[in-house]
Every structure is written in C-alpha cells, then in structure tokens.
Kinemage of the C-alpha trace (Angstrom):
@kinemage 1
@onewidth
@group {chain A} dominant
@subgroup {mainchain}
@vectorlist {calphas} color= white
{ca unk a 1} P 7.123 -1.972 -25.005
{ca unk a 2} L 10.316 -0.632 -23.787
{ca unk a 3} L 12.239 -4.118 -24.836
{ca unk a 4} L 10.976 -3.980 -28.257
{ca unk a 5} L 12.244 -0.048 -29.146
{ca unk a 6} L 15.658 -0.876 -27.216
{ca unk a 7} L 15.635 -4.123 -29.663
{ca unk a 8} L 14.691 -1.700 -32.769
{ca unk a 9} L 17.216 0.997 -32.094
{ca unk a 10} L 19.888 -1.230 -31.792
{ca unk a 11} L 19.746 -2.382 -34.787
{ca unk a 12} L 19.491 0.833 -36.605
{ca unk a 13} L 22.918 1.390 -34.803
{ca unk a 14} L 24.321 -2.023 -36.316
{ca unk a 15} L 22.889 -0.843 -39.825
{ca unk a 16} L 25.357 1.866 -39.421
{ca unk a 17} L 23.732 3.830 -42.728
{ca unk a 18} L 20.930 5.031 -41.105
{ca unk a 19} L 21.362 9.193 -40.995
{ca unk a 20} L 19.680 9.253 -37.984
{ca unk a 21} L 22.600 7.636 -35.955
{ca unk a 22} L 23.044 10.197 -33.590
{ca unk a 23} L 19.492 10.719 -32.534
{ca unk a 24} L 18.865 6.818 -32.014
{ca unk a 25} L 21.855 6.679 -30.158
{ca unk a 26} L 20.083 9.396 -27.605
{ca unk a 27} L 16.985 7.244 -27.936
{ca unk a 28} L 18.507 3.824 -27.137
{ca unk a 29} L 20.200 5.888 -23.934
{ca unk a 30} L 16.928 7.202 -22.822
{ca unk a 31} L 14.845 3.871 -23.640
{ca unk a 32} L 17.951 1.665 -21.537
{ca unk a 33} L 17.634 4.344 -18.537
{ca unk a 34} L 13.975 4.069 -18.766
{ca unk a 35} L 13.400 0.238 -18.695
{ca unk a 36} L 16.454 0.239 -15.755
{ca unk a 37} L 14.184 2.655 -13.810
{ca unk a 38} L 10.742 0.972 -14.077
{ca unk a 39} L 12.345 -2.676 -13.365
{ca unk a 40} L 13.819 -1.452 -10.478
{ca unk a 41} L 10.434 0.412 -9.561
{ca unk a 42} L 8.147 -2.662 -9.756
{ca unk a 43} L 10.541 -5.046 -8.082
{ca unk a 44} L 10.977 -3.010 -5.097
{ca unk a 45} L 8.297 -0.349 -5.170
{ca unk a 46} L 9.033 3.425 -5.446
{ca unk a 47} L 9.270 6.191 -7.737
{ca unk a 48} L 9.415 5.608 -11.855
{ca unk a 49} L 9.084 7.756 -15.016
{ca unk a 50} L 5.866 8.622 -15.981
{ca unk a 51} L 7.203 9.180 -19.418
{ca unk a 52} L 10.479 7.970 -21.614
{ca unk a 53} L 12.082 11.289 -20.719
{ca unk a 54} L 15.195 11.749 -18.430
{ca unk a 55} L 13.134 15.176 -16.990
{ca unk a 56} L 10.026 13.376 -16.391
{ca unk a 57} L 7.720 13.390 -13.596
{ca unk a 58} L 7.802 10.607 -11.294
{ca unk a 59} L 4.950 8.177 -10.187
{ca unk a 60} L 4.554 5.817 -7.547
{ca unk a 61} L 4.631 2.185 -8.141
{ca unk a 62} L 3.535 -0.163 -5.167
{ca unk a 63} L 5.836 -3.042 -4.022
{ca unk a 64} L 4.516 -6.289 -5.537
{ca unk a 65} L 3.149 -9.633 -4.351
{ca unk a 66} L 5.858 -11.789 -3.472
{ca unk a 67} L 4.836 -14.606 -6.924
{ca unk a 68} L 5.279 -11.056 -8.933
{ca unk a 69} L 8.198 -10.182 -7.310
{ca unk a 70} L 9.890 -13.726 -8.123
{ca unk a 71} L 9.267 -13.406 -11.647
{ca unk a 72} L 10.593 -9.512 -11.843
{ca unk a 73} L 13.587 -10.606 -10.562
{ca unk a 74} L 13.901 -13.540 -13.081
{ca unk a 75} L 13.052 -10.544 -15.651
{ca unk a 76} L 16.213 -8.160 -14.041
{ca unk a 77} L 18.170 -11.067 -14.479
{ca unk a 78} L 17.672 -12.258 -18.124
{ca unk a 79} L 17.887 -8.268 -18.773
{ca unk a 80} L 21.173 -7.366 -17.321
{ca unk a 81} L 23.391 -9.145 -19.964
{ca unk a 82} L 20.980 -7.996 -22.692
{ca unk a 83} L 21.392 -4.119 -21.115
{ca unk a 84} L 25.063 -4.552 -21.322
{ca unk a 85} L 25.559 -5.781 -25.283
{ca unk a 86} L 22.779 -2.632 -25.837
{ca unk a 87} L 24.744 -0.256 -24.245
{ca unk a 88} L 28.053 -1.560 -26.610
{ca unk a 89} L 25.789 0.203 -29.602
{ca unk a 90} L 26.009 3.503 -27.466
{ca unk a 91} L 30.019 3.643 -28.743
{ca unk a 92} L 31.241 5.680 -31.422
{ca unk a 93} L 31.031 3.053 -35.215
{ca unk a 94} L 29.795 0.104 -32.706
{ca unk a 95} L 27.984 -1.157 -35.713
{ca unk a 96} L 31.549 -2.054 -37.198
{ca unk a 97} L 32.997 -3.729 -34.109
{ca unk a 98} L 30.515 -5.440 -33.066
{ca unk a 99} L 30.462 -9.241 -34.097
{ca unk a 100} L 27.232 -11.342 -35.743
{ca unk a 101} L 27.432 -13.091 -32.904
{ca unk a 102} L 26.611 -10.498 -30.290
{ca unk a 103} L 23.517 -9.199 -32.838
{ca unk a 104} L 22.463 -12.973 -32.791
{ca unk a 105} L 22.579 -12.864 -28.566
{ca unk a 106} L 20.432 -9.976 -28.758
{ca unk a 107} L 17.967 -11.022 -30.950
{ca unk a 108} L 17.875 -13.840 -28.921
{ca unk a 109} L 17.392 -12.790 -25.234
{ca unk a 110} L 15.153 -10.011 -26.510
{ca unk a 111} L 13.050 -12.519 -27.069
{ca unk a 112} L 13.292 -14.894 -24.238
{ca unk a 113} L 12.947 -11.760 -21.775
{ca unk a 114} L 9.667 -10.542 -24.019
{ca unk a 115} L 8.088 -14.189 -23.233
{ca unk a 116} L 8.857 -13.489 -19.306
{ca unk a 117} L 7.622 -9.970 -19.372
{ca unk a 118} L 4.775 -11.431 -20.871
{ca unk a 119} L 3.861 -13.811 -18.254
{ca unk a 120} L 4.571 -11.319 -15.249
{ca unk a 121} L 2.288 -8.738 -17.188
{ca unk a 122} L -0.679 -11.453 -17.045
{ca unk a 123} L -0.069 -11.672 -13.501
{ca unk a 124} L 0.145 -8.180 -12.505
{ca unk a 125} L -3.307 -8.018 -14.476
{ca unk a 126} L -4.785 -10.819 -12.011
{ca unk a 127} L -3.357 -9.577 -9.191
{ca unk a 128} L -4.687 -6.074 -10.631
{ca unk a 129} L -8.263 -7.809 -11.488
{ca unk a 130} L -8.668 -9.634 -7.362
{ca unk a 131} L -8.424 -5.838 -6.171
{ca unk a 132} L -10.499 -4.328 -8.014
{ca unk a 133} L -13.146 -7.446 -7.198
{ca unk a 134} L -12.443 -6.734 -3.611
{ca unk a 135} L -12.955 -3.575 -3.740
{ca unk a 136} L -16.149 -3.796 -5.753
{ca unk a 137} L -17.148 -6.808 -3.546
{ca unk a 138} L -16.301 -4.481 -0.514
{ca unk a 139} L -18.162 -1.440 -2.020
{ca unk a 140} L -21.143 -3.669 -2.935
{ca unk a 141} L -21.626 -4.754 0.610
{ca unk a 142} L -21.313 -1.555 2.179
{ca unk a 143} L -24.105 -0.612 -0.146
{ca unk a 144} L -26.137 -3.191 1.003
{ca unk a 145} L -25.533 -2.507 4.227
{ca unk a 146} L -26.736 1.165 3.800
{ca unk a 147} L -30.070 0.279 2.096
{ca unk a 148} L -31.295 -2.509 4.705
{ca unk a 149} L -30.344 0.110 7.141
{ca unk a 150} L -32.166 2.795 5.404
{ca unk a 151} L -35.049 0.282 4.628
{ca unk a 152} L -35.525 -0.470 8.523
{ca unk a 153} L -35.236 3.507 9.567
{ca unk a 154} L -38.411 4.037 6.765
{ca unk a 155} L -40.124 1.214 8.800
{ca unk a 156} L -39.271 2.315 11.838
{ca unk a 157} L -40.836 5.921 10.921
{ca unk a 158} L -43.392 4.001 9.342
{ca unk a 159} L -44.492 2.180 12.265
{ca unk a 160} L -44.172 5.612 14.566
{ca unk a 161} L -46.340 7.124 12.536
{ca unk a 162} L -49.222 4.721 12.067
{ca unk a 163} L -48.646 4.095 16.428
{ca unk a 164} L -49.228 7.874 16.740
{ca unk a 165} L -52.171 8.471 14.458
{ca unk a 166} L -53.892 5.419 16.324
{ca unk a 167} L -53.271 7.014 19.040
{ca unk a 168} L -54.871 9.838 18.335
{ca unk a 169} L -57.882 8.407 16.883
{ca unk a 170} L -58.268 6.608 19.999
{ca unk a 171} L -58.018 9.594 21.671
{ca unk a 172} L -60.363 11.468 19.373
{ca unk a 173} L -62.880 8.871 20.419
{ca unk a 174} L -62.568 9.472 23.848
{ca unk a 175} L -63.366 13.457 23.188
{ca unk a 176} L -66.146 12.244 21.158
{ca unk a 177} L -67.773 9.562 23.757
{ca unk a 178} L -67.061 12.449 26.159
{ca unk a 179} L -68.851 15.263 24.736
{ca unk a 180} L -71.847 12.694 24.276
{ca unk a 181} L -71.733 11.729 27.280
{ca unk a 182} L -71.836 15.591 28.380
{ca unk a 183} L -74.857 16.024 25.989
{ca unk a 184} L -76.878 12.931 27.332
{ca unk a 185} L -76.403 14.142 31.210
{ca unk a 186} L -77.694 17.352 30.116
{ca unk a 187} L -80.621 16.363 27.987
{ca unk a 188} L -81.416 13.697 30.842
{ca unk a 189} L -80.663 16.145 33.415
{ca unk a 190} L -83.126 18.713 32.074
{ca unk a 191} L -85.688 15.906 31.319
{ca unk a 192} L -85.315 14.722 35.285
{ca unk a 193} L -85.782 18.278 36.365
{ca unk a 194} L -88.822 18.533 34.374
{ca unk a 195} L -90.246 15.519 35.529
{ca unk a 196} L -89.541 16.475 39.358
{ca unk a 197} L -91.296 19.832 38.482
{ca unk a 198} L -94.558 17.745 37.269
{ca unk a 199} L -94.812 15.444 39.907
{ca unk a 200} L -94.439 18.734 42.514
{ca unk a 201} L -97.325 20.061 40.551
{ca unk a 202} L -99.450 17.096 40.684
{ca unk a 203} L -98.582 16.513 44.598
{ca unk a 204} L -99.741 20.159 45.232
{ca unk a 205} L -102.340 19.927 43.357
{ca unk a 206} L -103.550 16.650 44.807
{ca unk a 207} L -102.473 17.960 48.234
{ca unk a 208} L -105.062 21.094 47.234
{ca unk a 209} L -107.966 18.762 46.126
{ca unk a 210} L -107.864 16.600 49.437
{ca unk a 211} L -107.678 19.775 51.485
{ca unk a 212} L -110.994 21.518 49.943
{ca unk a 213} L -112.942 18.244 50.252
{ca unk a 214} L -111.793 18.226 54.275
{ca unk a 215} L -113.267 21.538 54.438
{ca unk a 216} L -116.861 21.073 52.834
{ca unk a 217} L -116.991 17.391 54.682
{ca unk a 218} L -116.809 19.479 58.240
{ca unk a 219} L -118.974 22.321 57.221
C-alpha cells in the first residue's frame, strides 16, 4: 500500500547512510503525490493515477456511498499531518534535523491511518460485493425471463402445429368420405340402371307374351 512505502522511504531518509538518498527522495515525492491524488479521487470521485508515476494515465474512480465517504474523510484527515512530517524528509540532510520525536509521530499515525484504511477497504469491498449481487441477481432474472418466454413461443408453435395437422387430417377425411361417397353413387348408380334395364326387359317381354296369347284366343 501506498502508506506503507511512504512509511519505508522515510525512514531510509532518517537513516541518512543509505546511498540511495537521492532516488528515495524522488520516490517518497512520487508515492506522497500519488496517495494525495487517489484520496482525493475516492472521496469525491474523478480522475486518479493508474500507476505511481507523475506521467501516468488517468482512470476514473466513481464518487462513493455516503458511509464510505465519512470514513475517507476521517482517512484525509488523520493523513494530512502525517503528509506534512513526510514531506520534512524531502529537505536537503532532513535525517539530521529531524527530532526522535517526529520519527516516533510517524511511526505512530502510520499506523493508526493503516487501521482506518483498513476498515474503509472492507467496506468498499461490500459495497463492491452488493453490486455485483445486483447485477448478477438482475442478470439472472432477465435470463429467466428470456427462457419462460422462449419456453411459451416453443408451445405456442407447438400447439399451431399439432391445430394445423388436425386440421388437415380432418380434412383429409372429408376427401376420403368424399371420394367414397363418389364411388358408392356410381357403383349404385350403375347397379340401378341395370336393374331398370331388366325390369324394361321383363315388362316387354311380359307385355309380348300377353299380346300373342290375345291373338291365338280370337283366332
């Protein structure tokens, strides 16, 4: 965390023997610029560094719940002291000047502001965890949604189709009772025509009997 290397280069600086003075003074610079600009970022949403580098791109952070906000705040308060005895390592043989007692206050709020951090990270992380549920809840929903609708469009086809093919077995029947009943007129028709033809015959020939007995009975 940002606290903890601003913590750690400062007291390379009070070591004072360290030969890489120069280049953790440049780091402690960067690190205090860097915690400034994300602080002020998550209290009141904006822009902060994507990386610990003064030329870094910039991301967006959104503005906070108003419980996060209260304890950010708390945070930029504990941290502004603690920014100010960093930045006195920043001088030119600061590790000489600078008494036991302002090493001892930074030891100390380093710590105190690392508990707070701590407890703002956990709720940044529920806050973080309720979205994502919402949004999974929301997602899981809509999916729902999508398969009972897609489940009653399937039974609606479903339905259409067994309706029409009923439909056209019934009407299939109909061609079939029709076409019999084509076929029985004709085979009955041609049967009654037959029959008529017979009973002519008979009647003539009946008619012919009667009318030759008539003539012997008179000669």
């Amino acid at each position: 965390m940002l606290l903890q290397k601003a913590a750690k280069e400062f007291f390379i600086l009070m070591d004072g023997q360290s030969l890489l003075v120069e280049s953790t003074r440049r780091q402690l610079d960067t690190t205090i610029w860097g915690f400034d600009a994300t602080l002020e970022a998550l209290i009141n949403g904006g822009l902060a560094p994507e990386r610990l580098d003064k030329q870094s791109a910039m991301v967006v952070v959104v503005t906070p719940l108003p419980h996060v906000k209260v304890q950010l705040l708390q945070i930029q308060t504990g941290w502004r002291p603690l920014r100010d005895a960093l930045q006195l390592a920043l001088e030119e043989n600061a590790w000489q000047r600078l008494s036991q007692e302002t090493r001892k206050r930074v030891a100390h709020d380093s710590t105190q502001l690392l508990e707070a951090m701590d407890r703002a990270t956990t709720m940044i992380g529920q806050v973080s965890r309720e979205q994502i549920q919402f949004v999974h809840t929301g997602l899981t929903r809509s999916a729902i949604g999508s398969v009972v609708f897609a489940v009653s469009l399937l039974l609606f086809w479903v339905w259409r189709y067994v309706t029409l093919v009923g439909q056209l077995h019934r009407f299939g029947d109909h061609l079939v009772a029709l076409e019999q009943g084509k076929l029985l007129y004709r085979s009955h028709g041609d049967t009654f025509v037959s029959e008529l033809a017979f009973f002519g015959e008979r009647i003539n020939a009946t008619s012919d009997a009667a009318a030759s007995e008539c003539g012997r009975s008179s000669f």
